[in-house]
Every structure is written in structure tokens, then in C-alpha cells.
C-alpha positions in Angstrom: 67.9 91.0 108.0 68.3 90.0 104.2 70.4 93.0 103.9 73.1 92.3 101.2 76.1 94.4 100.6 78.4 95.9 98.2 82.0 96.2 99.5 84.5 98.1 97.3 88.6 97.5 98.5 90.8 100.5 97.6 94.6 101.1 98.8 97.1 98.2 99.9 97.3 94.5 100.6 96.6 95.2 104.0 93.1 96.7 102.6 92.6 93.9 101.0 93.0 92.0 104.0 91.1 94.0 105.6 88.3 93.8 103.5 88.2 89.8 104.1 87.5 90.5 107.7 85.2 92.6 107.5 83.0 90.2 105.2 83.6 87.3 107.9 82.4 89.8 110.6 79.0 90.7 107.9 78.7 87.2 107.2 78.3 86.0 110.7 76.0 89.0 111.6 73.6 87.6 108.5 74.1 90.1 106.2 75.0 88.6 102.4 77.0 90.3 99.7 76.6 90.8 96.2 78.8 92.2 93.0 76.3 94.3 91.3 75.8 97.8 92.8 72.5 97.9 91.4 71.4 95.0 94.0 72.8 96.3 97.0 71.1 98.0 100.1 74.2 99.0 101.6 77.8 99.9 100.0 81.0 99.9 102.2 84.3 101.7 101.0 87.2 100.6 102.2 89.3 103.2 101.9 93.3 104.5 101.8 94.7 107.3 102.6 98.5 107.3 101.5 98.1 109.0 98.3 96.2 111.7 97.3 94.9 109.6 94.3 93.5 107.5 96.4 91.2 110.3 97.6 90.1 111.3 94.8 89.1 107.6 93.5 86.8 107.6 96.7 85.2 111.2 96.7 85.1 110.2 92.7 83.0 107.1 93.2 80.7 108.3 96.0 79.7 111.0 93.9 79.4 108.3 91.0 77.2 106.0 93.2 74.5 108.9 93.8 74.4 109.8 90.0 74.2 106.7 89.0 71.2 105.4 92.0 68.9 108.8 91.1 67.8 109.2 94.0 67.3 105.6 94.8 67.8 104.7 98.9 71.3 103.5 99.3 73.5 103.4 102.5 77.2 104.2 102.2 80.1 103.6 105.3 83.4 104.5 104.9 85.6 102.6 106.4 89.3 102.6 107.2 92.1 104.8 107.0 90.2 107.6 105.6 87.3 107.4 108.3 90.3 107.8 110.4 91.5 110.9 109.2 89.1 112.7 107.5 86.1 112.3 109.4 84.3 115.4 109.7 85.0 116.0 105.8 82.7 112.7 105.1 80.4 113.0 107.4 79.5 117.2 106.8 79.9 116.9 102.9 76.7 117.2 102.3 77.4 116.5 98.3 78.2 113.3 99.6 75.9 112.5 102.0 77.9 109.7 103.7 76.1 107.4 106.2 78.3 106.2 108.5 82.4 105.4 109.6 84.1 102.9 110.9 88.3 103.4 111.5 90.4 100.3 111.2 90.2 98.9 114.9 86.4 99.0 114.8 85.2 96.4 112.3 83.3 94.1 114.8 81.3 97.4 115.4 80.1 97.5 112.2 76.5 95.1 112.2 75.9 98.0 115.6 76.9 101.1 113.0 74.8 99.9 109.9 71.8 99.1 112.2 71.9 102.9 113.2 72.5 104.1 109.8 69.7 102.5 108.4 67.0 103.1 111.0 67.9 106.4 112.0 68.7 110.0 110.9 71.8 110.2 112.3 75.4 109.3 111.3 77.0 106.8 113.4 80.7 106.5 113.5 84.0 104.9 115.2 87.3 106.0 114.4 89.1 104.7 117.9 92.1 103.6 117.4 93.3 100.6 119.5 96.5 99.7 121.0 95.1 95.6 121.1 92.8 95.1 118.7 94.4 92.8 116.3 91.5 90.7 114.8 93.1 87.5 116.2 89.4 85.9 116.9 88.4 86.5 113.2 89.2 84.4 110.4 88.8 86.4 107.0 86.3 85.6 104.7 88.5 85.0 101.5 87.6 83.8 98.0 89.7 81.1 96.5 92.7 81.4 95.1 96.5 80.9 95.4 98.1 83.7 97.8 96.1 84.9 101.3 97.4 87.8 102.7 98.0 87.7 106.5 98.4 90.7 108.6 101.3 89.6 111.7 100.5 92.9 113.2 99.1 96.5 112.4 99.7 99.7 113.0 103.5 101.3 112.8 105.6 102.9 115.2 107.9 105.2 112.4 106.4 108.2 111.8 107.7 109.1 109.0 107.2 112.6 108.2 105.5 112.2 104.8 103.2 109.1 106.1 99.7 109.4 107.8 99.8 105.4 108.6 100.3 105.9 112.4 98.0 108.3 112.7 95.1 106.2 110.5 96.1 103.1 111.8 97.5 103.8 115.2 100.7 102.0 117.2 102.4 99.0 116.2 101.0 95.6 117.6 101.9 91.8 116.8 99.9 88.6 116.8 100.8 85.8 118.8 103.2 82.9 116.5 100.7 80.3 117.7 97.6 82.1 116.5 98.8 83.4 113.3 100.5 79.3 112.9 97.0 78.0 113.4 95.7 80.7 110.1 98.5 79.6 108.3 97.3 75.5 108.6 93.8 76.6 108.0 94.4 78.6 104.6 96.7 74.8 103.6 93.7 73.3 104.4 91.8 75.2 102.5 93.8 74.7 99.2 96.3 77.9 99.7 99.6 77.2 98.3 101.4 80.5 99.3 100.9 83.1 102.0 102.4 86.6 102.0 103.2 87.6 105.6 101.7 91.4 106.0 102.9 95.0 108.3 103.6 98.2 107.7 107.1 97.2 109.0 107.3 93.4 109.3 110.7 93.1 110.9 109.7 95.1 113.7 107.1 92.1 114.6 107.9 91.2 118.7 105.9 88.7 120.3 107.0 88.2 124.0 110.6 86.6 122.8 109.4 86.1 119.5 110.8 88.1 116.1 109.9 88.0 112.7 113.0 86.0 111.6 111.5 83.5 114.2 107.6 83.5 113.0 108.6 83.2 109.2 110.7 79.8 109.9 107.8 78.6 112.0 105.5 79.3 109.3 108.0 77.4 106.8 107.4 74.6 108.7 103.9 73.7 107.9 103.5 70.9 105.5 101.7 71.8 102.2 102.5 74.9 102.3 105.0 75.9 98.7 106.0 79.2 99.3 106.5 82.6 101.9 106.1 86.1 101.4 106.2 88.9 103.1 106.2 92.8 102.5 107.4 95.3 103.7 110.2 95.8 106.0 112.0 98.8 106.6 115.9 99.5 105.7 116.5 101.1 108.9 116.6 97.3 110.9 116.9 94.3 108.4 118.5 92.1 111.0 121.3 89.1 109.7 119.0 86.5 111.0 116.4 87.7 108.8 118.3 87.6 105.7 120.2 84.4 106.6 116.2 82.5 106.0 115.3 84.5 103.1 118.9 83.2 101.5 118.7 79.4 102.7 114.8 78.1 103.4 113.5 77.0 100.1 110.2 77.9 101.0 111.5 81.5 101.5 110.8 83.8 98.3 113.9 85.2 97.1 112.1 88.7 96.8 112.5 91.4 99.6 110.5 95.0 98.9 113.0 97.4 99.8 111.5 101.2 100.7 114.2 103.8 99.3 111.8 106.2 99.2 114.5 108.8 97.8 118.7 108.9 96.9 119.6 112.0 99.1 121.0 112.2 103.0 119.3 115.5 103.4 115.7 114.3 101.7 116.0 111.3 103.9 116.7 112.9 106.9 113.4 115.7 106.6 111.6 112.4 105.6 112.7 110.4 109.0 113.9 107.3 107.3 116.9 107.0 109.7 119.3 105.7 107.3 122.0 107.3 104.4 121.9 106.8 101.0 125.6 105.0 102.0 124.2 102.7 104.3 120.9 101.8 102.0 123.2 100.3 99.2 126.0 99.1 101.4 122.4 96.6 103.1 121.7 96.2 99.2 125.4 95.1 98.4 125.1 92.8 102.1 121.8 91.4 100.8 123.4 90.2 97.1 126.2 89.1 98.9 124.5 86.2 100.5 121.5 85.6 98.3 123.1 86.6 94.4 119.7 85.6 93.2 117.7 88.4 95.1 115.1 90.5 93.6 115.4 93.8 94.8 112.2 96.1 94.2 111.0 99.8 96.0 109.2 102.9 96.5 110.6 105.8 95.2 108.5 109.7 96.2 109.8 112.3 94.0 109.2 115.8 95.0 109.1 116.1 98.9 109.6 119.3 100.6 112.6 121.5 99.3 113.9 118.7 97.1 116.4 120.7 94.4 117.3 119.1 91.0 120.7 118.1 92.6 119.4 116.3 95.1 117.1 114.5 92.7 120.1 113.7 91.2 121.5 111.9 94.0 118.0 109.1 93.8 118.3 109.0 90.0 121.8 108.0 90.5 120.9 105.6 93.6 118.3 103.7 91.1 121.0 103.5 88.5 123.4 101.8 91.1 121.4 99.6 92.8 119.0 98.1 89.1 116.4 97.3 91.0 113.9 95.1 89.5 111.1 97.1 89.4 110.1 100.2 91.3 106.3 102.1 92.8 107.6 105.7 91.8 105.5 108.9 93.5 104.7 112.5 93.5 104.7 113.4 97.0 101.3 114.3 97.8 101.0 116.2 101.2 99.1 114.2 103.7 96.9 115.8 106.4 97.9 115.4 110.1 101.6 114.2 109.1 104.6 115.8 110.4 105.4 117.2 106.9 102.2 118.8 106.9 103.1 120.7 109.4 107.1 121.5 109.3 107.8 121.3 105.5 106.0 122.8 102.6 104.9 121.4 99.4 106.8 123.8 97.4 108.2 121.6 94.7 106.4 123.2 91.8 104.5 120.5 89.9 106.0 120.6 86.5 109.2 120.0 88.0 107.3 117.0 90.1 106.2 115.8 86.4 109.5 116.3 85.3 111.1 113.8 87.6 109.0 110.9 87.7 109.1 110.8 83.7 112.5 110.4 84.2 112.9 108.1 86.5 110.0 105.7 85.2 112.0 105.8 81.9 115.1 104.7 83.4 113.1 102.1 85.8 111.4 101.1 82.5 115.0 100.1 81.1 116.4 98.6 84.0 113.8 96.2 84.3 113.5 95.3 80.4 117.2 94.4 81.7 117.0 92.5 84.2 114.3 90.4 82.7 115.3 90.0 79.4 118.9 88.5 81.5 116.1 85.6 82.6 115.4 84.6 78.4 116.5 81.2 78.2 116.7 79.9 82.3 114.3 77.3 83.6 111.8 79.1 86.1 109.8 77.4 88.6 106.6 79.0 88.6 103.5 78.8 90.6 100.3 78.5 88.4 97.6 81.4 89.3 95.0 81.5 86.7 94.3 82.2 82.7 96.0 85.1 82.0 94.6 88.9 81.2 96.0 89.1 77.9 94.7 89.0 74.6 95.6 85.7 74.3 92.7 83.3 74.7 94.8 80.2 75.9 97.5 82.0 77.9 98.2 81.3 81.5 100.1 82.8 83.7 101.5 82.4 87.3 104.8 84.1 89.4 108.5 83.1 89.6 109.8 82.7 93.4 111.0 86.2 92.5 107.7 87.3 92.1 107.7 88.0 88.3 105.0 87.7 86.1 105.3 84.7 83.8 102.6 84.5 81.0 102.9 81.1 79.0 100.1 78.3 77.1 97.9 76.5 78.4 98.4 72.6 79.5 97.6 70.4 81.8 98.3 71.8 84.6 95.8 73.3 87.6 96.0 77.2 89.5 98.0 76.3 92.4 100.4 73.9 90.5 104.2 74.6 90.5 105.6 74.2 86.7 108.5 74.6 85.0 108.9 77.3 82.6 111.6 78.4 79.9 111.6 82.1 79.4 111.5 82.6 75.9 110.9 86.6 75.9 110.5 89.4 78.5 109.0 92.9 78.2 109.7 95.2 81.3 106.4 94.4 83.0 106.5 90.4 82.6 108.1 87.3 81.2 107.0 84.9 78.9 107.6 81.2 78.4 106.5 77.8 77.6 106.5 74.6 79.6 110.1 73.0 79.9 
């Protein structure tokens, strides 16, 4: 009792999602939570474990959370995809002197976990991974805003070689249309004005005879609601039906994240992505066709296994083809417990890693200073999200249907307000504009 909390979200949207039911679950066990570390009796982690950055940010803080206490009494739980796979790492270090871990199917065993932690020696953990467990019964604990992330369904069924997702996260399972419906007119009632439709592969959602074509034009349908997202699906089964909403329902965001992940048959086939480089633009060219106002963006890994200069050649030259708007570029970073940990090596030398994504982020760079500067002078309707970041004390800023980054001046206007804006510059991160 009177325990308050410290949660710290690292990784994805679906982390950040996450995170919001894991405070509902704290919330309703009494436990409070607080912003300042200095205050808090217990800090959670919520952790990622794509990216071998993302590693290091969490070892990095831990350590950073025991220099900075001195000694002080603090409880720390990982939780998530790293208490998945990396268990007896946390829990031996004894530099780090974790407390407890809880996996990503065992939130509503966390007020059980931290009980133990705290009144006992010993290091309480569950890393289970389910084949139901889909929070249905919890509603997240969300602060205000504009855009609430909602997870359809977890886990993935790919198995790509380079990804540790289904081995963290477990098998793919979907939420029922009617319960994820009755989120959906809660968060409108609660003053959300967009929701962004979450799974590690979206269009692979099934619900009895339900798709996700089917669940996004329910969703559309509820009143107050402005606008849909969703991310990410995979290129390997974008069905027609699909991309027939995203081109025709207004609500529909003309933005679809696109995974290329790399420009080469032979890459892509080591990697498991079950498509060619032939058949990734020809979906590309099929997508344009039926919605020419489309923004296109990706994930690009440079570096996997065996990957020669030529066959970087091939994604460079992908990238320069398709223009997408803006690309999430990558070292690969070899993941423990994946396929490509144990079938390829990691023998792209580093400097030649280094070498690659400079290039590529330069030409991304370009493309996209291209793409938006081709917006300077349209009318964009924009939904308001908040003052803006910059230096500019009166500067607002909110997102195009595409998803871009508009920052313009303050009026009278509210967060959650769709405006029109004319673009009047662009820089390859953003656009900028005043009210039309």
C-alpha cells in the first residue's frame, strides 16, 4: 500500500501500448505513479529487444538508476520483450541487481511479482508466453491526447530470421471486432480524435470470419471518430480489399508503412521475407495505382549476414525507385535466439556497415526534402496535436492524413482540431505552414 511507481517505456508503439496497461492493471491494484525517480519506491522498465541499442539504453539506465540512488532502497522489474529473452542475464547480473521480470503475457501478474520483490529475498519472475492472453478485459490507462494506440492482436507468426518478436512475444492472436469496437467508442468518448490500429503484422488479423480489411471499416464507422491508422503490415499478403479502403474511406489515412527491409532476392530470401525485390515494387506500383496520393514509408537493415557491396547495391537502387517518403534505416544487429543467430553470421565488417547506412540516409535525406518540398504551396488538412518542440515560442504543430509533420502559428484553434494549412516551406523531417 501507498507504493508509487516509476515506469520508463522503451521500444515500439506496441511498448507504448503496453505500458498503458500495465498502469491500468497498477492503478486498480492501488499502487500510484509518479514522474520523478527520486520519489519512487519501485521502477518498471519496459523494455525492447529488436535492436541492440535498445539493450544498451536499458543495461545503460539500470546501471544509471543505482549510481544515481547511492545506495538508497529501490525496486527495479523488467518487463517485456527483454524479460523474455534475456532472463537469466538480468536476474544473475549481479552489477545490476535486478528485482524481478514479467514477459509480455504476464502483466496482470505483476501486483503478485512486486509483492514478492519487495518483501522477500528472492527474485520473482514470469516470462510465459501465452497463446490467449490478449488483454481484452483491460482498458489502458492513457494520458490525454490526440492518437491512442490499440493493439488488434499480439504476437507474430513470421519468423523472420533476423527478428526475435516471436520468440519475446510468442504466436499471433487477434481480438474480437466487437471488443476492440467497444475501445474504439470509449477512447471517442474520451476526447480521442484518431486511433492507430497496432500488430506486428496487422493484415494477418483473423477473427472467426473476420479480417483486418473487415475490422478497419467497422472501426470507420464510429461517429466522432476523424481519422484511422494502422502500422505495420507485411508485403508478403497486402490483400486488394485492404487497399481498396485505405484508397476510398475518408477516414482511412493515406499512409501505409511498408517493411522492405533490404533491395536484394538473395538478402531477402536468408532474411525469410517471402517476397522479391520484383514483386515488392510491382505491390508499390499496384498501391500508387489506386491511391496516387499514398505515402509510402519503410524499414531498411543494412548489413545482414553475407551481404556484398553488390547486393547493397540492389536496396540502394530499390530506394531510389520506389522515393519513399521517409525511411527507419538499420545496422543489423544479431539478435539472440533468432534463426540468424544460429544459421548466418554477422560477418559484415562494421566499417562497411557504417559505410552503407551513410549512404543510404543521405540519399533518403534527399528524397524526402523532395517529396516534401513537392507539398510547398497545397492546402493540407491537418489535425492539431499540441505547441510544437521548436524554438519557436508560438509554433504549433499537428500531422497531415499522410502523417507528416506540419509546424505552423498559433491561432484559435484547440489539440484535436482539424485545420487547414498552406505549406509554405519543407525541410526533409517536416513541413511548415500557416492557416489557409
Amino acid at each position: 500500500a501507498g507504493k508509487r511507481i516509476l515506469l520508463v517505456t522503451f521500444g515500439c508503439q506496441m511498448n507504448e501500448y503496453d505500458s498503458e496497461l500495465v498502469r491500468a492493471i497498477l492503478e486498480k491494484a492501488g499502487y500510484s505513479f509518479v514522474e520523478d525517480e527520486v520519489k519512487a519506491d519501485i521502477i518498471l522498465l519496459n523494455t525492447c529487444s529488436v535492436r541492440e541499442n535498445a539493450h544498451r539504453k536499458v543495461y545503460g539506465h539500470i546501471h544509471e538508476i543505482r549510481h544515481r540512488r547511492n545506495g538508497k532502497p529501490v525496486t527495479i522489474g523488467v518487463l517485456g520483450c527483454m524479460a523474455s529473452g534475456l532472463r537469466e542475464d538480468l536476474l544473475n547480473d549481479r552489477h545490476l541487481k535486478v528485482n524481478f521480470l514479467a514477459g509480455p503475457d504476464s502483466y496482470k501478474r505483476l501486483p503478485d511479482l512486486i509483492k514478492k520483490a519487495v518483501v522477500s529475498e528472492e527474485k520473482p519472475f514470469d516470462v510465459t508466453l501465452s497463446e490467449f492472453e490478449t488483454y481484452a478485459d483491460v482498458y489502458p490507462a492513457r494520458e490525454k491526447g490526440i492518437n491512442a494506440w490499440i493493439a488488434v492482436m499480439r504476437g507474430c507468426d513470421n519468423f523472420c530470421t533476423f527478428c526475435v518478436v516471436p520468440y519475446t512475444r510468442g504466436r499471433e492472436r487477434s481480438r474480437s471486432p466487437e471488443n476492440i469496437l467497444e475501445e474504439v467508442h470509449r477512447l471517442v468518448k474520451d476526447g480521442f480524435k484518431q486511433v492507430t490500429l497496432l500488430g506486428q503484422n496487422v493484415n494477418s488479423y483473423r477473427y472467426k470470419n473476420s479480417d483486418f480489411a473487415d475490422l478497419i471499416k467497422t472501426v470507420a464507422q464510429v461517429n466522432g471518430l476523424e481519422r484511422i491508422r494502422f502500422t505495420s503490415p507485411h508485403p508478403k499478403d497486402f490483400p486488394e480489399k485492404l487497399l481498396d479502403i485505405v484508397a476510398s474511406h475518408p477516414k482511412v489515412c493515406k499512409h501505409i508503412h511498408l517493411p522492405l527491409q533490404a533491395g536484394n532476392d538473395r538478402i531477402l530470401e536468408l532474411m525469410a521475407r517471402t517476397y522479391t525485390q520484383k514483386e515488392f515494387l510491382d505491390l508499390v506500383e499496384k498501391i500508387r495505382a489506386k491511391c496516387p496520393q499514398i505515402v509510402l514509408t519503410t524499414d531498411i537493415i543494412v548489413g545482414f549476414s553475407s551481404e556484398t557491396d553488390e547486393e547493397f547495391e540492389d536496396t540502394f537502387q530499390a530506394i531510389q525507385q520506389v522515393e519513399f517518403d521517409s525511411a527507419f534505416i538499420f545496422k543489423y544487429s544479431q539478435r539472440r535466439g533468432t534463426i540468424a543467430e544460429r544459421k548466418y553470421p554477422d560477418n559484415v565488417l562494421e566499417k562497411k556497415k557504417t559505410e552503407r547506412i551513410v549512404r543510404l540516409n543521405n540519399l533518403q535525406k534527399a528524397i524526402s526534402l523532395k517529396k516534401n518540398r513537392a507539398h510547398i504551396g497545397q492546402i493540407q488538412q491537418v489535425l492539431v496535436e499540441g505547441e510544437s518542440e521548436s524554438d519557436h515560442p508560438e509554433a504549433w504543430f499537428g500531422r497531415t492524413d499522410g502523417n507528416k509533420a506540419v509546424i505552423f502559428p498559433a491561432g484559435r484553434f484547440s489539440s484535436g482540431d482539424l485545420i487547414n494549412i498552406r505549406i509554405t516551406g519543407a525541410s526533409p523531417s517536416n513541413l511548415k505552414g500557416e492557416l489557409a
